[in-house]
ChimeraX commands (.cxc) that place a marker at each C-alpha (Angstrom):
marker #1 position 137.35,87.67,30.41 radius 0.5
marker #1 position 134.90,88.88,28.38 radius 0.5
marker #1 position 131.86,90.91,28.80 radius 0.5
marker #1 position 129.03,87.94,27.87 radius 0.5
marker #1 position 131.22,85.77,31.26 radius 0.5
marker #1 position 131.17,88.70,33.32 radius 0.5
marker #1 position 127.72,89.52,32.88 radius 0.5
marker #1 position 126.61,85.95,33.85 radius 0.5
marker #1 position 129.06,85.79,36.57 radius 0.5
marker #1 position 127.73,88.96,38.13 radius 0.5
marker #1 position 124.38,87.89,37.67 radius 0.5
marker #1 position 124.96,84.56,39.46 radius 0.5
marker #1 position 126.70,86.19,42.26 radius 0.5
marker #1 position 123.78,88.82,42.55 radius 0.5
marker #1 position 121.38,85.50,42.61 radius 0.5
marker #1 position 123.56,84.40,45.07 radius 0.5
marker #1 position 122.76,87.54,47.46 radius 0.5
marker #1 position 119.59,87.97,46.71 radius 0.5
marker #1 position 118.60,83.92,47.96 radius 0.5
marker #1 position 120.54,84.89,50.98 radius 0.5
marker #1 position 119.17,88.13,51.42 radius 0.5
marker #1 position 115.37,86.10,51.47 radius 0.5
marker #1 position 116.76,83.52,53.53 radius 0.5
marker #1 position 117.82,86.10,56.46 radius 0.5
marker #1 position 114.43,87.93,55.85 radius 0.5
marker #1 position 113.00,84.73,56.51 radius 0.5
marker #1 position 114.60,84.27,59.44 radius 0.5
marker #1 position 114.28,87.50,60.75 radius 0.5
marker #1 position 110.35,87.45,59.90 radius 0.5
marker #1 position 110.11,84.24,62.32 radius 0.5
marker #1 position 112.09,85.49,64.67 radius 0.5
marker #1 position 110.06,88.50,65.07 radius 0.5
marker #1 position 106.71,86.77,65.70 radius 0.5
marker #1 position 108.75,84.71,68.30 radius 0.5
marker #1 position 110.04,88.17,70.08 radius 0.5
marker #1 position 106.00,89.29,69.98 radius 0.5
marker #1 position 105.09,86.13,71.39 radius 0.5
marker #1 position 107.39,86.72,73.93 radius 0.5
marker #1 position 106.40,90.13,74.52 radius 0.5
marker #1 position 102.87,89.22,75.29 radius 0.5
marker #1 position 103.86,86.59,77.37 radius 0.5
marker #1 position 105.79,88.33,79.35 radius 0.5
marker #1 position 103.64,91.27,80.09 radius 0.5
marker #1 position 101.22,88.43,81.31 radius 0.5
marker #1 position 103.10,87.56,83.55 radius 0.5
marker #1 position 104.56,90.52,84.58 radius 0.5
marker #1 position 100.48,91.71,85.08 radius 0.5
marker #1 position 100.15,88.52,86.77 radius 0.5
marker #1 position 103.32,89.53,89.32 radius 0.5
marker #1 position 101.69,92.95,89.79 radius 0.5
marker #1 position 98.33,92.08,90.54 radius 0.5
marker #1 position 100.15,89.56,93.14 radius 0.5
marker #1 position 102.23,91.77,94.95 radius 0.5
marker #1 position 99.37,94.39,95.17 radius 0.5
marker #1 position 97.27,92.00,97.52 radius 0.5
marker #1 position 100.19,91.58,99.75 radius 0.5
marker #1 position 100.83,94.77,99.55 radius 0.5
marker #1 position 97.07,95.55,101.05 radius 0.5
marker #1 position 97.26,92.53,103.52 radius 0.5
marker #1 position 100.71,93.88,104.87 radius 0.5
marker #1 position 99.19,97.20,105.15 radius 0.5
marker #1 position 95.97,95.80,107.19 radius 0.5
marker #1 position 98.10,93.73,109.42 radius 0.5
marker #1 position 99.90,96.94,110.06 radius 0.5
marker #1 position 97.17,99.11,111.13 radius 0.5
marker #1 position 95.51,95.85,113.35 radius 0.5
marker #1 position 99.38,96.08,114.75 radius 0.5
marker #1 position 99.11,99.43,115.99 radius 0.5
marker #1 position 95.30,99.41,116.99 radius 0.5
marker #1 position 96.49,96.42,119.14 radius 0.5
marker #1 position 99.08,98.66,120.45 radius 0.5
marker #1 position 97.11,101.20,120.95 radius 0.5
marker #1 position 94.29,99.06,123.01 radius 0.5
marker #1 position 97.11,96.95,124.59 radius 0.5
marker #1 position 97.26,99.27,127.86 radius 0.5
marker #1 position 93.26,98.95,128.10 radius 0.5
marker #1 position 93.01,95.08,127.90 radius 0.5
marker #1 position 95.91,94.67,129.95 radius 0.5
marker #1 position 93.94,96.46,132.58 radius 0.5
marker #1 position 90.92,95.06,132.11 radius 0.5
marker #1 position 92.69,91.29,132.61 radius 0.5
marker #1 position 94.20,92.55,135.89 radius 0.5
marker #1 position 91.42,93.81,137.47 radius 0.5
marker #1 position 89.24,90.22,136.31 radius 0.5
marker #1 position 92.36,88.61,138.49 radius 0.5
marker #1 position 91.68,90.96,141.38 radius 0.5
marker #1 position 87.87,90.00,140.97 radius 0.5
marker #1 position 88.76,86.05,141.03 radius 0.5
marker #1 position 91.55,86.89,143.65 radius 0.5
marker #1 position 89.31,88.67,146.31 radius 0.5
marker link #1:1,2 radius 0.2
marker link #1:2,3 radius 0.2
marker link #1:3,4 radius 0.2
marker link #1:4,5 radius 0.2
marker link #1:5,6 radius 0.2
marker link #1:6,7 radius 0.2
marker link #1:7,8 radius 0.2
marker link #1:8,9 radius 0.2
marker link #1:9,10 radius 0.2
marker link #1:10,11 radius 0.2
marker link #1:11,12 radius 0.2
marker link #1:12,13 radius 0.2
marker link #1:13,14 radius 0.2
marker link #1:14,15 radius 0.2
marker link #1:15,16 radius 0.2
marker link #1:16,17 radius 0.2
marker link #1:17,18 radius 0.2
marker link #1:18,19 radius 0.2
marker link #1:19,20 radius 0.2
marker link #1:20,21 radius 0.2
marker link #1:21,22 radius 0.2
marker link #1:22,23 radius 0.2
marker link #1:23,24 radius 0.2
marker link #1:24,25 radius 0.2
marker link #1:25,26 radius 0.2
marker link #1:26,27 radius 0.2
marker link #1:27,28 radius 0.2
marker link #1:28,29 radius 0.2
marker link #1:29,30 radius 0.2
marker link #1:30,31 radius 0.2
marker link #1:31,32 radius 0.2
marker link #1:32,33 radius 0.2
marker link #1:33,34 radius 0.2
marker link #1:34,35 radius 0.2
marker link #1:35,36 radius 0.2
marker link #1:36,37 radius 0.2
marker link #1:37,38 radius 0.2
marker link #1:38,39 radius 0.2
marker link #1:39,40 radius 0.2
marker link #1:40,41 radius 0.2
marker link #1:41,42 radius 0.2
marker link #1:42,43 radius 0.2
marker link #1:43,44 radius 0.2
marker link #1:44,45 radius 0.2
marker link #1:45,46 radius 0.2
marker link #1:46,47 radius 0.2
marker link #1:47,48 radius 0.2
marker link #1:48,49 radius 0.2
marker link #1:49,50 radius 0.2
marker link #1:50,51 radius 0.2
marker link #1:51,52 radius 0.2
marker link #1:52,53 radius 0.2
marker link #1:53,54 radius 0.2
marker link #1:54,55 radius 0.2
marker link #1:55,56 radius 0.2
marker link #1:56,57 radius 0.2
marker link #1:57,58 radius 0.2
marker link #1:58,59 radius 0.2
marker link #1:59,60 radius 0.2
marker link #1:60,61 radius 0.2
marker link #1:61,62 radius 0.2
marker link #1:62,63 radius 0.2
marker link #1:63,64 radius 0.2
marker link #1:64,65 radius 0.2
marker link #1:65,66 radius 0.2
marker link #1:66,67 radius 0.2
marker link #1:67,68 radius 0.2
marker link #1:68,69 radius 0.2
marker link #1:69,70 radius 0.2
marker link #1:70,71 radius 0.2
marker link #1:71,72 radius 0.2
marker link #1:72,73 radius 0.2
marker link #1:73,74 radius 0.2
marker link #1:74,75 radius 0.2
marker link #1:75,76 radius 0.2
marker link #1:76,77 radius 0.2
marker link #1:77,78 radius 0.2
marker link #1:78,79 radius 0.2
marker link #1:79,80 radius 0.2
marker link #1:80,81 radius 0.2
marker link #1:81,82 radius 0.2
marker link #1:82,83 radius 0.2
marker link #1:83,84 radius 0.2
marker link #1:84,85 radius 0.2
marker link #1:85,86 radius 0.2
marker link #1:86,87 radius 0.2
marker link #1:87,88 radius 0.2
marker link #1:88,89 radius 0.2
marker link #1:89,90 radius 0.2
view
């Protein structure tokens, strides 16, 4: 072969390479603003789970303190019932 053919045939190939090369940047360009758009919807929702879990996090905790004040005032108003029954009884 001789130099003039080689030349163009390396210059086709690198063509070649450098229209795939774009074509993969191209690609990968898109499919980076799709992993960002993902991203940010994501942490929404994550935010979203968070901000859930946080308010039944403070309701469970409220029912558990009204729990053990019950508890706690359970001997009381089971006294107080028993001597209304005496009252009614007598």
């Amino acid at each position: 072969m001789d130099e003039d053919t080689e030349i163009g045939h390396l210059k086709r190939r690198l063509t070649d390479l450098e229209g795939a090369v774009k074509v993969l940047t191209g690609q990968l360009g898109n499919r980076h603003l799709e992993l960002v758009g993902l991203v940010e919807t994501t942490t929404k929702g994550l935010e979203l789970v968070s901000a859930t879990m946080d308010r039944f996090t403070g309701r469970l905790d409220l029912m558990n303190t009204q729990i053990w004040s019950l508890r706690d005032d359970m001997p009381v108003l089971m006294a107080d019932a028993l001597a209304m029954t005496r009252k009614r009884l007598d």
